[in-house]
Each structure stands twice: as C-alpha cells, then as structure tokens.
C-alpha positions in Angstrom: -59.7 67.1 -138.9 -59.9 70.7 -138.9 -62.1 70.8 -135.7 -59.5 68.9 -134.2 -56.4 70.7 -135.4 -57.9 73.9 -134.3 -58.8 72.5 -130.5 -55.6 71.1 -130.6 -54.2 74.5 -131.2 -56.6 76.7 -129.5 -55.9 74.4 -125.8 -51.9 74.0 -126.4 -51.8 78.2 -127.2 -54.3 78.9 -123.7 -51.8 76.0 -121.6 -48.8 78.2 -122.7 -49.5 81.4 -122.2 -51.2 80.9 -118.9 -48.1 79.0 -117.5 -46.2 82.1 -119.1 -48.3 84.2 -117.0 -47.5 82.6 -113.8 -43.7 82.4 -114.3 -43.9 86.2 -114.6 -46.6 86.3 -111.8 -49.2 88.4 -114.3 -53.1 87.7 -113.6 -53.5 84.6 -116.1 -56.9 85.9 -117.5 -55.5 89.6 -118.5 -52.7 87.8 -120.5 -54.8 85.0 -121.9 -57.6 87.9 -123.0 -55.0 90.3 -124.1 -53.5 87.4 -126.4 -56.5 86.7 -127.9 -57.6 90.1 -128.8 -53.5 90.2 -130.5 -54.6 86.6 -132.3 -57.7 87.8 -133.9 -55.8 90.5 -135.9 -53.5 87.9 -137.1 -53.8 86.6 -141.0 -55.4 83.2 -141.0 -56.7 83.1 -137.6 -60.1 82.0 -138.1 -62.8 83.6 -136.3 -64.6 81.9 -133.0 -68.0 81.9 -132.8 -69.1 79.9 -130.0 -72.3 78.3 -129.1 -74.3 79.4 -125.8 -75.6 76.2 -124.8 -71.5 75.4 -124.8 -70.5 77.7 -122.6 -73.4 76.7 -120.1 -73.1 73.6 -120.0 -69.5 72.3 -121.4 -67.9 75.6 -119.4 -69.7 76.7 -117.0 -70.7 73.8 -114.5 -67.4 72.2 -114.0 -66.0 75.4 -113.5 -68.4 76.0 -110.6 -68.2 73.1 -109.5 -64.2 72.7 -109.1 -64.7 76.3 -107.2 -67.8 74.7 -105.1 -65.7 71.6 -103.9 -62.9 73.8 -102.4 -65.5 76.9 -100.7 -65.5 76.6 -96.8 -69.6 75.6 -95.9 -68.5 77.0 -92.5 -67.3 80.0 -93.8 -69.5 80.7 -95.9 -72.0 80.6 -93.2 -70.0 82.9 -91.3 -70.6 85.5 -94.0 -73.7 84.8 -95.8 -75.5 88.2 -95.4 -72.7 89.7 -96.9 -72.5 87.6 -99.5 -76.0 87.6 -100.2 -75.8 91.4 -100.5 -73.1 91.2 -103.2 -74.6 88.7 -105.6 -78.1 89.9 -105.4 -78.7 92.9 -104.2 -75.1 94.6 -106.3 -76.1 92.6 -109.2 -79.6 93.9 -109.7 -78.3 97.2 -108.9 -75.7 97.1 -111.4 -78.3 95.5 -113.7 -80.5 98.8 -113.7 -77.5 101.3 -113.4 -76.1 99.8 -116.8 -79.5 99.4 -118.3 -80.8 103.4 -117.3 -77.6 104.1 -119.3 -78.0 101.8 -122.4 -81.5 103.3 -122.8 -80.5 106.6 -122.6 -77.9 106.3 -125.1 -79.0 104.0 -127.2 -82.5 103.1 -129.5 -83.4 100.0 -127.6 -86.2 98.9 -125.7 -85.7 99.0 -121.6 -85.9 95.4 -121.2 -83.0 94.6 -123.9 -81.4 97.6 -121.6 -82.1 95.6 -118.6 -80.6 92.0 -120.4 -77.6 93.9 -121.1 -77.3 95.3 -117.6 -77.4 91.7 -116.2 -75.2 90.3 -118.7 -72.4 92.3 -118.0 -73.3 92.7 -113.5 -71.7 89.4 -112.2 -67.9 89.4 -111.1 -65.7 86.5 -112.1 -64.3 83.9 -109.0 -61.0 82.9 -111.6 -60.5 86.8 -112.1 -60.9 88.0 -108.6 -60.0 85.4 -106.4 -56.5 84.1 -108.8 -55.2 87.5 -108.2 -56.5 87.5 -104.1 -54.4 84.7 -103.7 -51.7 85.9 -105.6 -51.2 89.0 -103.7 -52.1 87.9 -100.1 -55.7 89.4 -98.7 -57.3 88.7 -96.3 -58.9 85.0 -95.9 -62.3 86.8 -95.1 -62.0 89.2 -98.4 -61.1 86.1 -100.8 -64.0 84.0 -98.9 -66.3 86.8 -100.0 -65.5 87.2 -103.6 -64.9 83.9 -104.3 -68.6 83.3 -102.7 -70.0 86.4 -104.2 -68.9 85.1 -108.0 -70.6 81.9 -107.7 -74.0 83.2 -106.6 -74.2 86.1 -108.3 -74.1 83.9 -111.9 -77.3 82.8 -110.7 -79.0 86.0 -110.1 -77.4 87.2 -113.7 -78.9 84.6 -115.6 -81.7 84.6 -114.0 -82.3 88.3 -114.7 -81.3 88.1 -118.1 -83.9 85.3 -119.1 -86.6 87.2 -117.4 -85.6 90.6 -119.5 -85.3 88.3 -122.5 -89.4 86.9 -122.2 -90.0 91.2 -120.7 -88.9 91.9 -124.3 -90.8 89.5 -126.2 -94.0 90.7 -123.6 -94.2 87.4 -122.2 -93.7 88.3 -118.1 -94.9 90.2 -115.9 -93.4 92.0 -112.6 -94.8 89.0 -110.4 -93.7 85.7 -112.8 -90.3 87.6 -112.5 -90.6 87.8 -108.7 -92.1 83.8 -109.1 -89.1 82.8 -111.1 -86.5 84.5 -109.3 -87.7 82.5 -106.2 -87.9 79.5 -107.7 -84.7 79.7 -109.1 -83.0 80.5 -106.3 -85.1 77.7 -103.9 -85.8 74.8 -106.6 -82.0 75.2 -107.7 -80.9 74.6 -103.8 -83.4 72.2 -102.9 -81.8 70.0 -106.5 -78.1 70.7 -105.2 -78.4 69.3 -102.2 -80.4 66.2 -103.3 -78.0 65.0 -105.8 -75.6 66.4 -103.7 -76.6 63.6 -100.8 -77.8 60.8 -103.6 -73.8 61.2 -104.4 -73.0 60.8 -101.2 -74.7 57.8 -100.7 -73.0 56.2 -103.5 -69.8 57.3 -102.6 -69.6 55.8 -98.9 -69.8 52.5 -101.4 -67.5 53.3 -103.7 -63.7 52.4 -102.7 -61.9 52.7 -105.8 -60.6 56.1 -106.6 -61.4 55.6 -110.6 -64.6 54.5 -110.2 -65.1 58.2 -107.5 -63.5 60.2 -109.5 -65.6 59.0 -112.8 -68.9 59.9 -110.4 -67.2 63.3 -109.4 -66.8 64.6 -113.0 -70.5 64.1 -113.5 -71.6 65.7 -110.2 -71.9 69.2 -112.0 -74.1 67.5 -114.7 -76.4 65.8 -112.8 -77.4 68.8 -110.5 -77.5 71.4 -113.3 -79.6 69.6 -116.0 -82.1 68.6 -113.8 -82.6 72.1 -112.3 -82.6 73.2 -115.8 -85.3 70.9 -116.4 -87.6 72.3 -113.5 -87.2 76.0 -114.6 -85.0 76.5 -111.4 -81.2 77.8 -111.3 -78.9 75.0 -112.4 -76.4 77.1 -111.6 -77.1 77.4 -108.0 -77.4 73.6 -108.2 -74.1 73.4 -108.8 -72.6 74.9 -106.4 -74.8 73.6 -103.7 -73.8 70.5 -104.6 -70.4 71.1 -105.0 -70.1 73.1 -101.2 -71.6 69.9 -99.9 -70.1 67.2 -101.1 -66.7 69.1 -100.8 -67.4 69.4 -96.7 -68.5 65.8 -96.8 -65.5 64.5 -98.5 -63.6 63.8 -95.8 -66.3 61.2 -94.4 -68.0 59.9 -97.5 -64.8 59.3 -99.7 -61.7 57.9 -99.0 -58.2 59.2 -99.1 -57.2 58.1 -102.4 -60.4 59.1 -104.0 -60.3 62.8 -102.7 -56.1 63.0 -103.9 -57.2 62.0 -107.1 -60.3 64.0 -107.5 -58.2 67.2 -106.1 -55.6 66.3 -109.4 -58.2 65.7 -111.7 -60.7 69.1 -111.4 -57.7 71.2 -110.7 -56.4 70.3 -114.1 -60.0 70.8 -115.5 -60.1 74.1 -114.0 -56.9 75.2 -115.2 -57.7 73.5 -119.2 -61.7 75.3 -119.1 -60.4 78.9 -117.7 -57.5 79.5 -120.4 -59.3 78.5 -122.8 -62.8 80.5 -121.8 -60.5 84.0 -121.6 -58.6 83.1 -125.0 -61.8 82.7 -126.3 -62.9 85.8 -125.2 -60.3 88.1 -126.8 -60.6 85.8 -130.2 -64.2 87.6 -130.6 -63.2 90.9 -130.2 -62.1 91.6 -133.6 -65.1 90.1 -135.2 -67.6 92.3 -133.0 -65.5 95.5 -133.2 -65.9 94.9 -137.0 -69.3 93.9 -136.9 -70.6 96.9 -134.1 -68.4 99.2 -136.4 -70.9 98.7 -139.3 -73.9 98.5 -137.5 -75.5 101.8 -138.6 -74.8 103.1 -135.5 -73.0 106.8 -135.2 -69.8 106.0 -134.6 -69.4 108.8 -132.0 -72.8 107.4 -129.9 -70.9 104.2 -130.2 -67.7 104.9 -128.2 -69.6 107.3 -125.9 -71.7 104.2 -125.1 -68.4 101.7 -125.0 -67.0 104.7 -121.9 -70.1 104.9 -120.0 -71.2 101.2 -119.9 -67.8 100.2 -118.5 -67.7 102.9 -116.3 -70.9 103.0 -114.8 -70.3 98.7 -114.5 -67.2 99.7 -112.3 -68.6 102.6 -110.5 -71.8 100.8 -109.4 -69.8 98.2 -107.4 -68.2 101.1 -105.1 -71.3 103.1 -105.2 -73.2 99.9 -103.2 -70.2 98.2 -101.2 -70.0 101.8 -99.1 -73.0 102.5 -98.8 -74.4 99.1 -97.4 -71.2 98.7 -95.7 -72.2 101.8 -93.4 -75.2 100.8 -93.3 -74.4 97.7 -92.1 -72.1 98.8 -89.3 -75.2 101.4 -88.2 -77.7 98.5 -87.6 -75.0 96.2 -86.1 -75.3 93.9 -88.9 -71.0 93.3 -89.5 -67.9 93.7 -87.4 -67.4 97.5 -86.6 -63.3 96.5 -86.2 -63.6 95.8 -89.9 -60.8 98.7 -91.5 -62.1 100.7 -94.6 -59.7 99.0 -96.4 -61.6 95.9 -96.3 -64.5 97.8 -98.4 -62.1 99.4 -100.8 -60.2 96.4 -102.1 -64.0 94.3 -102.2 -65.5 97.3 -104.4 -62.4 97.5 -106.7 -62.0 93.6 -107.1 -65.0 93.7 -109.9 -63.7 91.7 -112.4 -65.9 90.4 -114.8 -64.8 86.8 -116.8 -66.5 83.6 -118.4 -70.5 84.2 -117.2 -70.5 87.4 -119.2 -69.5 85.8 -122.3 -71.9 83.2 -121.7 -75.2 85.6 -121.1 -74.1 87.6 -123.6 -74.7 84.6 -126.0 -78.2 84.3 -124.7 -79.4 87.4 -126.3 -81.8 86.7 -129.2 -80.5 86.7 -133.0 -82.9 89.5 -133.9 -82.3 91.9 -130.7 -82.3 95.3 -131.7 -78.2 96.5 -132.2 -76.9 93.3 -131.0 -73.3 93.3 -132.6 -73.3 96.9 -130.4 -74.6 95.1 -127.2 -72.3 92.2 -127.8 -68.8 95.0 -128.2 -70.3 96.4 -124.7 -69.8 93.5 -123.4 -67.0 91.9 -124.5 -65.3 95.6 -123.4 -66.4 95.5 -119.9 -65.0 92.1 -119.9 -61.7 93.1 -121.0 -61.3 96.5 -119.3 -62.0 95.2 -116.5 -59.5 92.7 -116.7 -56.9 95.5 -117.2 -57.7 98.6 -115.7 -58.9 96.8 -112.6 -56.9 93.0 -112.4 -54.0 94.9 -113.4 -54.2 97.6 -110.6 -55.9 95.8 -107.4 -52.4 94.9 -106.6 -51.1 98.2 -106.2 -54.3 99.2 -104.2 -53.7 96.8 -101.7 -50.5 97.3 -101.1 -51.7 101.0 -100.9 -54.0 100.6 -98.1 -51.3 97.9 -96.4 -54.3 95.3 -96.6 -52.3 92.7 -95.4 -53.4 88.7 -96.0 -52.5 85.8 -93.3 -48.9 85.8 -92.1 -46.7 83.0 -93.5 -45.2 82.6 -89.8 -48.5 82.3 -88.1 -50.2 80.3 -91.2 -47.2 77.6 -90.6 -47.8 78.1 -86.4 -51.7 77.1 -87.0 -50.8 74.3 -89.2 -48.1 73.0 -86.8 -51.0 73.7 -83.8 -53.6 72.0 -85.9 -51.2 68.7 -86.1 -50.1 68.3 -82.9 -53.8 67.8 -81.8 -54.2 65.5 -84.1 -50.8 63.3 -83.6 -51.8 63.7 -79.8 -55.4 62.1 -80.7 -53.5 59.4 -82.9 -51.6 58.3 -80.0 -53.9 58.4 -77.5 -55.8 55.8 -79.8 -52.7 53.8 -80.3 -52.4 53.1 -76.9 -55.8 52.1 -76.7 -55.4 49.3 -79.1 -51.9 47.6 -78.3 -51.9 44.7 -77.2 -49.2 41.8 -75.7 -48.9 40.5 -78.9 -48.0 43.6 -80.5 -44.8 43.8 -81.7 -42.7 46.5 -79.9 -40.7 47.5 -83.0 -44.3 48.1 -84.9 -45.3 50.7 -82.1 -42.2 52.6 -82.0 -42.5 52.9 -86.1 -46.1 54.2 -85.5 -45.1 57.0 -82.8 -41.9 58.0 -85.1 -44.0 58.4 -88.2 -46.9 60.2 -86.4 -44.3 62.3 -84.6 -42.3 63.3 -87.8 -45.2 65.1 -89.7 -45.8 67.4 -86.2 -41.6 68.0 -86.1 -41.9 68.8 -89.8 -44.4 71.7 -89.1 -42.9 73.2 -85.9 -39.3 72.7 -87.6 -40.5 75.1 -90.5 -41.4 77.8 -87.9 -37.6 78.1 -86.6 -35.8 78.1 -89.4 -33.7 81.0 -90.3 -31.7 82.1 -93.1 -28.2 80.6 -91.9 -30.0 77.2 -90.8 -31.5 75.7 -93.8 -30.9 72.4 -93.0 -33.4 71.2 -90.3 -33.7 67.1 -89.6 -36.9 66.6 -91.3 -35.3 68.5 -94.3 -32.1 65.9 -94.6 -34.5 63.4 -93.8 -36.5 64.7 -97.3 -33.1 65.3 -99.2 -31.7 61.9 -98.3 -34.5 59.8 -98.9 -35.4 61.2 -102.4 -31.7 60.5 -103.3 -32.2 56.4 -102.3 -35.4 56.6 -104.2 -33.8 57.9 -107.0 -31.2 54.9 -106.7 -34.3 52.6 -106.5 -35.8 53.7 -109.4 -33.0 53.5 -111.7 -32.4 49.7 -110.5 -35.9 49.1 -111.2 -35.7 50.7 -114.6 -32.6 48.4 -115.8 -34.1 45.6 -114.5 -37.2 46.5 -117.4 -34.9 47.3 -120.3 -32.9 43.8 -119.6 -36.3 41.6 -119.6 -35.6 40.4 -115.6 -39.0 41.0 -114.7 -42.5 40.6 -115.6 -44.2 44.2 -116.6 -47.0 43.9 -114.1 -44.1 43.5 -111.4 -42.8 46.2 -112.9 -45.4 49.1 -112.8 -46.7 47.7 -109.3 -43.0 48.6 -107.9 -42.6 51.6 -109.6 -46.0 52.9 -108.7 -45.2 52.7 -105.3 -41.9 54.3 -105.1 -44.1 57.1 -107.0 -46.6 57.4 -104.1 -43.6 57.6 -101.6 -41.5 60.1 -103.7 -44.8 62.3 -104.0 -45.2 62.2 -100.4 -42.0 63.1 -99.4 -41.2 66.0 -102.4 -44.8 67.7 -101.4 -45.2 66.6 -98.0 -46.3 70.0 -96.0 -44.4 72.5 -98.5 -45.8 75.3 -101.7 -43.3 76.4 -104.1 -43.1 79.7 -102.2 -42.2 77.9 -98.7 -39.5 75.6 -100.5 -37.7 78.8 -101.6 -38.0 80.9 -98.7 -37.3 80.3 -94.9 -40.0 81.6 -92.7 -38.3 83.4 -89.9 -38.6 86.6 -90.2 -34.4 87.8 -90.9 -32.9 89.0 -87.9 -29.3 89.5 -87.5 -29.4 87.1 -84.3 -30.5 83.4 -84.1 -32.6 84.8 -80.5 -35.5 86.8 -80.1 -34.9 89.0 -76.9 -39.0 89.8 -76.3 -39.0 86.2 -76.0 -36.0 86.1 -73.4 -38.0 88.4 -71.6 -41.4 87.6 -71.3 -42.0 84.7 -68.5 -42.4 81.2 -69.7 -46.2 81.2 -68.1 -48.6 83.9 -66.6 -51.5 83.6 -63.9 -54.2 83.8 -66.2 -56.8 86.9 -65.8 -59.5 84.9 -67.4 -60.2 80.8 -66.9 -60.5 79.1 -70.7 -62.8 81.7 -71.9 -62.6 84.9 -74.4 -64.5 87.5 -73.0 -64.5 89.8 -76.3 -66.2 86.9 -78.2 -68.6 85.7 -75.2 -69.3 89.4 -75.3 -69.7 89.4 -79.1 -71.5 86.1 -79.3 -68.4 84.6 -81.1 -66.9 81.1 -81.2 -63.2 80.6 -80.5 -61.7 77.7 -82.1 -58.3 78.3 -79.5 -56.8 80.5 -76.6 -53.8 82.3 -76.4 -52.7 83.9 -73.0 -50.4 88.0 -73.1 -47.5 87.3 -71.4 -47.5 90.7 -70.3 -50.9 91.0 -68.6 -52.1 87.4 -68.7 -55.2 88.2 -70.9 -56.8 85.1 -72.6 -57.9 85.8 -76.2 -58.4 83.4 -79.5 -56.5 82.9 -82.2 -56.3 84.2 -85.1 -58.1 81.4 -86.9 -60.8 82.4 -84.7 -63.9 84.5 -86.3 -62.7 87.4 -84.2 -58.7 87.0 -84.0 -58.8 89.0 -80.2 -55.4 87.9 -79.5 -53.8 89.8 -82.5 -56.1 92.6 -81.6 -55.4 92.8 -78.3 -51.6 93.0 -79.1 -52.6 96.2 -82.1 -53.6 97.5 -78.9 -51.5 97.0 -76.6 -48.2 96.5 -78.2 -47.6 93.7 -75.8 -45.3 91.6 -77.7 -45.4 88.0 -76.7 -48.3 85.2 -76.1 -48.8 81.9 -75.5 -50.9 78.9 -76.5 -53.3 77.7 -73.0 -54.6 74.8 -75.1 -53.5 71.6 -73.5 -50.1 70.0 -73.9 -49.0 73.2 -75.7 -45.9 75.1 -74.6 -45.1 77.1 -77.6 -44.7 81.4 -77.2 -45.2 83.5 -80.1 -43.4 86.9 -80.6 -45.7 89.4 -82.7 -43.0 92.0 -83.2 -40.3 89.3 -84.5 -42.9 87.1 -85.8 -40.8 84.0 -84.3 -41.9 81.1 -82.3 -40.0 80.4 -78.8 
C-alpha cells in the first residue's frame, strides 16, 4: 500500500508541476528537477533510490521510442553526417575531456574517469528539443538535436560498459573497437527487423486497440533482443521507431495512428516528469552521502566546478571546430549563419540517460557517492544555467524558427494538392447512378479543409470571423444541443446504454474534428497577418499578377548545388524561379535576403497565390 501511495503521489506531484510549467511557459524539466531537489529537504519525504535496470528498460525505451515515431527518416537523411558527428564523435570527446579531469583531480583509476566522462557526455532530446520548440528555431537545428539525443545514448552506454569491463581488466582497445561496432550495426540490423515483422502484422490488424496494444510493445521487443545479442538496444529502438513512424501512413490505418499519437504522447508526458522529479529527489541523499565520503571537502567542490564546466565547454570546443572544418572540405551548407553553431553548442542539456548510466557504475567503484554528486550536478546545472538561458541567446543572435505566415501558406499549398488529387479521382469514379447530391457533398467537404487553410492566411486583427470559422462556432453550438438531448434521454431510461454510448461516441469524433481541425492553442489565440494599419498590402498592388519566367521549372542554385526542390516560386520583380522554403535549400527566401525584391509567386500548377516577404501577407 505504501508503494502505491507513494507512485500515486510521486506521478500526481510530476503531472502538476509540469502542467504548471507550461502555463508559465518555463522549460518543464528545470521546474520538475528544481522541485525535487526543494522535496528532498522536506520532513518525511522518503528518499528515492531507483533501480538501473528500471530506468533502462521501464524509462528509457518508450521514451525513445515516442521520440523515434515522430523523427523525419527523410530528414534525418538529409543531415546524418552531422548528426553522426554529434553523437559520436562529441560524445567520445566529451567522454575523455571529463575523464582527463576526474583523474587529475581525483584518486581514481582512468577507466572509472572514462565511465564517468560517458555518463555524464550525452544531451537530453526532452531538455533540448522541449525548449526548441518552445522558442521557435530553426526546423534544421531541432532536427539535429533531437537526432543527436537519441544516438548519442547509444554511444554513452556503450562507452560506459566498455570503461566498466576496462576497470575490472576485462577489455582490451580492440574488443572495445569490436563492441562499439557491433553495437551500433547488430542494434540497427534488430530495429529494423522487428521494425518490418511489426509492419507486417500491422497491415492485418484493423482495429485501433488491438495496433495500439502492438505499438506499446514495439520498444520492448527491439531493445531486449538487441540486449540479448550484446548489441545497442538502444539503437534498436529508435531504428524501429523512425521506421515504423515513416511507414505508418501505409501500414496502419487512420484510426490506429490517432490513437497511437494520444496514447505515447501521454506516455511521454507521464515517463519525463516523473524521470526529472526523480532526479532532483536524489540530490539530497548524494550531497549527504559525497559530503561524508572522506573526500576533502575543498577537492570536492573544485571537482563539482570543473566537471560541469569542462561537460559544457567541450560541446562548443567541438561544434566550431568541426563546423569549420566542415565548411573547408565542403562537407555542409557554407550559407549556414554562425548562429546556427552557437545555439547547437549551447543547447547541451543533459536529462534521463545520465541518471540511468550513472546507475550502472558498480557498488564498490572507488568514490562513487562523489561520482554519483558529479553527475547528478551536471544534470541539474545544466538544466539551469543552460535550459534557462538558450532562450535569451537565440533571441540574441535573431536565430529565427519557421514563420507562422509561411508555416500556414505551406500547409494551405500542401492541401490544395491533395484536394486537387482527391477530385481528380472523384471524377474518375462517378458513375450514372451516382447520386448528384452525394458528389456535390464530396467536393464541399474536400473543398472546406483547403478554404480553412488559405482562410487562416488572410485574416487580420479586425476580421476574426472568416466562414470556416462561423462554420466551427455554429456547429459546436448544435452539437452541444445534441448532446444534452442525448444525455436526458439517458437519465430518463428512453434508451438502451449501448444506443447510448454509440451516439455519443460519435458526436465525440465530430466535436474533436471540428474543435482541433487544422488549429494549436497559439493559432486559436492569435490571427496570423502580420498587423498593419490597412486591410491591403501595396507591394502586392504593385507587383504584376505574373512574370515571363527567366528559368523553365527548374532551380538553378540547387541543380547547381545538387539539391532537390520539393516546389517553385517565381520574383515578381525579375522573374527568377527558386524553391520554397520547405525545400533543402529555401533559394526563394534567399534570393529575396538578397535582393530585397519583395513579392513571389507560386509556378506550381493550378496555383495563383503571391506572397509578400516584407508584409508577410498572401495576395
């Protein structure tokens, strides 16, 4: 009962304080840490002493996993020798920064020095990537550290294992090069077999209970067997995760991916309040117990300074350098700003991997209630010098993420292709018998999700109101009405239950179509046109409603780049074709940095719509 009680308690307090957080829009894992580090000083608070093979398994494969489903394959294609150069090559470099300084100040062996060093090298995606979002990057930047925190737990466990059998004299430099490789390979090679044995059963499997029962043991099933082969389980993970999230919309159906999106975001949310509450509930217990250690208190809080700082420093100290480096060889995008580098080097949060190598470390490892306070520092400093500052060095450098205007222009772009595909099949498959009343429904449903999108990009302060919105206002006002007549029809007995919950369920699924449909809390409460005191834009008034084209459907920067456009957009001022900015290499937006021309066009077909970049409205 006291178990119970207590994870009763300990998930209700981590629930609370992280929705707290987000009502004041603070970084959820710097309030949930900073809590428990408050809790643990309280009377009666019992201390936590959790169990490794917990956090690996019960913690740390879902939360992987929930990340895995939701990572871009493509773009993480798109930047995998970056990301590869973050979680391994940084991580073994912080590894042996950290450990040359834990053997120099402390009396331990170099391989506990190295253990330590990997134990506290990878970055955390909740940490990082929650405050990315947050404050608006770049997609490329959150792409990378979201990436870079899910690989790099492999390359830290990895290295801490091997230091672990280095300290017990067990390895040798080439077992370590041996593991590492299999690791990396085997742990691959299992994510994406289960990943594709899922698959397989999925395209079978209709009902979404039945999918979603399948999904939550996805993580499992990759990481135990990879475990079981000596090979990274955690790479399994998220192998399998990245590929049956890309295959999802083929293998499952629609129902079974809303319910699976629900289901591990809710997981996500419980497992990552509960991880950093857990992590500042420790602290008091290993202060105390690195306090009375034997160790001169003096050599203690020098070693407590440098260990965080040299884990901070050593992320700069390689992002700048390789980043050069990387622009000398031709390796990146030379039109990437310094910025870019800056906010990636100071975005080194560490989070729930670190508290779970950390428990790795052997019961009779020389000073390990000292290593253990090292940790668990670089955790939370971390969390607070950096998560509580990387917003005010972005806006700093003016590190600017995706426009909301042209976010909402790419969504209404992306929709009118496919309405315009979903009609084109519609009149494929009409027939004489088909009723004309069921085709014009069709083509005025298809046609209000596209109005929807392009409505949002035209609405100003004054005008609120657009059709689509009354449409959304009105008709959750009649389901309201429907509801209520449903529910006094249950309190007087008129109707059997199963009647009941059948009709109720689906005015639910309408009512959570319509309240969501196409909106985020931020879009319902702001408009997106940019405030101007007129309704009119008067670049757009100017420029031409269409150009003779310099170029014929093709980008020349990314033909000359070896780039891939995904669409074109034509200057109305000089007629120069680019790509979008969902494009790898956004030349339309650059071209206008460079030429201040202020107005383009879509050349895609069937598109008419001109975009004003000084205004940021569409025309």
């Amino acid at each position: 009962m006291h178990v119970a009680i207590g994870l009763v308690v300990l998930v209700a307090s981590a629930a609370s304080l992280a929705a707290l957080a987000r009502r004041f829009g603070i970084p959820e894992p710097l309030v949930l840490t900073l809590a428990g580090v408050v809790a643990s000083y309280l009377p009666h608070v019992p201390e936590v002493h959790p169990d490794p093979e917990i956090i690996l398994l019960g913690f740390l494969p879902p939360l992987l996993y929930t990340s895995a489903i939701r990572t871009s394959l493509v773009d993480f294609r798109a930047n995998a020798r970056t990301i590869a150069l973050l979680s391994v090559g940084l991580v073994l470099f912080s590894t042996f920064a950290v450990a040359a300084v834990v053997w120099w100040l402390l009396p331990v062996s170099f391989a506990v020095a190295v253990a330590l060093g990997a134990v506290v090298a990878p970055t955390d995606a909740v940490a990082a990537t929650g405050i990315a979002r947050r404050i608006g990057m770049p997609r490329r930047i959150v792409t990378i550290l979201e990436d870079e925190s899910m690989f790099n737990d492999a390359t830290a466990l990895v290295t801490v294992r091997t230091a672990i059998a280095a300290a017990a004299g067990t390895v040798s430099v080439w077992k370590a090069g041996g593991d590492f490789l299999l690791a990396a390979g085997g742990g691959a090679a299992v994510g994406i077999v289960v990943a594709y044995l899922l698959a397989m059963l999925r395209r079978r499997i209709t009902d979404p209970v039945l999918d979603t029962t399948l999904s939550f043991l996805a993580p499992f099933v990759a990481y135990l067997p990879a475990e079981g082969i000596k090979a990274s389980g955690v790479i399994a993970v998220v192998t399998c995760g990245m590929v049956l999230g890309h295959g999802a919309p083929v293998w499952q159906s629609a129902a079974s991916r809303i319910a699976e999106r629900t289901n591990w975001r809710t997981i996500q949310f419980i497992l990552e309040s509960v991880v950093f509450l857990i992590i500042g509930l420790q602290m008091r217990a290993i202060i105390e117990g690195a306090w009375d250690s034997g160790l001169d208190h003096r050599t203690l809080v020098v070693a407590t300074v440098a260990v965080m700082l040299t884990a901070m420093l050593s992320r700069p100290l390689w992002v700048f350098p390789v980043s050069v480096l990387s622009r000398m060889l031709g390796l990146s995008n030379a039109d990437v700003p310094l910025s870019h580098p800056v906010v990636v080097s100071w975005a080194g949060m560490r989070g729930v991997v670190t508290l779970a190598a950390v428990l790795l470390l052997p019961a009779d490892t020389p000073q390990l209630p000292v290593l253990k306070l090292l940790a668990l520092v670089v955790v939370a400093g971390t969390l607070l010098l950096q998560g509580t500052s990387l917003p005010w060095v972005v806006r700093r450098l003016h590190v600017r993420g995706p426009s909301r205007a042209e976010n909402a222009l790419q969504k209404a772009n992306l929709l009118q292709q496919a309405t315009a595909a979903g009609l084109a099949e519609l009149e494929k498959h009409i027939t004489p018998d088909t009723p004309p009343g069921v085709v014009e429904t069709l083509r005025d449903r298809v046609t209000w999700k596209t109005n929807a999108a392009w409505e949002r990009l035209g609405r100003s302060e004054a005008e609120l109101a657009t059709p689509t919105a009354e449409y959304r206002r009105l008709r959750l006002e009649m389901l309201r009405a429907e509801r209520e007549t449903v529910l006094r029809v249950r309190d007087s007995g008129g109707a059997d239950y199963e009647i009941l919950q059948y009709v109720l369920s689906r005015l639910d699924l309408e009512e959570s179509m319509i309240d969501r449909y196409d909106e985020t809390e931020e879009e319902r409460l702001e408009p997106l046109a940019a405030p101007a005191a007129a309704d009119t834009c008067p670049h757009l008034e100017a420029a031409p409603l269409v150009l003779e084209p310099t170029e014929l459907d093709e980008c020349k920067e990314c033909i000359a780049e070896g780039l891939t456009w995904v669409h074109l957009r034509m200057c109305l001022s000089c007629g120069h074709i680019a790509c979008c900015d969902s494009s790898v290499g956004n030349h339309a937006t650059k071209h206008y940095t460079t030429t201040t021309h202020p107005v383009m066009r879509s050349v895609e077909p069937g598109e008419a719509w001109r975009w004003c970049y000084i205004d940021e409205l569409l025309g």
